[in-house]
C-alpha positions in Angstrom: -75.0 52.7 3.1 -76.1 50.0 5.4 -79.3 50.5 7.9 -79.3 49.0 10.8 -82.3 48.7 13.4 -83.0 47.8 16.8 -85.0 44.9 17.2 -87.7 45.1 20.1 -87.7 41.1 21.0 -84.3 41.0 22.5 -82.7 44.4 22.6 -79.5 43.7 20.2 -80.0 45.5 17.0 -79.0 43.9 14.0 -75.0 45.6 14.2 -74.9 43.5 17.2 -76.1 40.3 16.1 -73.9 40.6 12.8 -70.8 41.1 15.0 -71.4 38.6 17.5 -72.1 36.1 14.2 -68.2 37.9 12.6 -66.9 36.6 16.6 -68.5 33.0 16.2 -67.0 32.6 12.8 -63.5 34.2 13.5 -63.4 31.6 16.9 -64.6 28.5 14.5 -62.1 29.4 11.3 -59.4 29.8 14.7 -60.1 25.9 15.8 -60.3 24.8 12.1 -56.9 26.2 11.4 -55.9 24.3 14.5 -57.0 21.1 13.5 -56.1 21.3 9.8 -52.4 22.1 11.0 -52.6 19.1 13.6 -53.9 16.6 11.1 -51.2 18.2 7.9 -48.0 17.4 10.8 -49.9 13.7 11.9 -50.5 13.3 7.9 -46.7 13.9 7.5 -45.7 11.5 10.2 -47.7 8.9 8.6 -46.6 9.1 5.1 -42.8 8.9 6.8 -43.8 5.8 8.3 -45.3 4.4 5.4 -42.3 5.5 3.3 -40.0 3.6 6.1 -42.0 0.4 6.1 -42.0 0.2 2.0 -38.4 0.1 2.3 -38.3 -2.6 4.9 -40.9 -4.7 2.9 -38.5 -4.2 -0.2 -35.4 -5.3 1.5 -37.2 -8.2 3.2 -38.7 -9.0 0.1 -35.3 -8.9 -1.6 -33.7 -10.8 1.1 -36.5 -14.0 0.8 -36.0 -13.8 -3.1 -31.9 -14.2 -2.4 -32.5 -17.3 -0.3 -35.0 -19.1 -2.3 -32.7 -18.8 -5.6 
């Protein structure tokens, strides 16, 4: 069994403390999850693009090796 006491400095015993730290972390792991999926949909936009403009450097590349031969 956990003990908890009540601190004299500030009033908040340690229960208190411990579940306002739990409240901090859940609200920083919420804005992490946020920005991880924000940055996994950008990250997939990006690797379309890049995907897209490999293509288009192929076929340009293709195109300057037809009219040199």
């Amino acid at each position: 069994m956990v003990k908890f006491k009540v601190t004299k400095d500030d009033g908040l015993s340690e229960l208190d403390k411990a579940q306002a730290r739990v409240k901090e972390l859940d609200k920083s792991l919420a804005i992490s999850l946020e920005i991880n999926e924000s940055h996994q949909r950008y990250n997939g936009k990006l690797q379309t693009r890049v995907t897209e403009l490999e293509e288009d450097n192929k076929k340009l590349s293709e195109q300057i090796t037809d009219q040199v031969d």
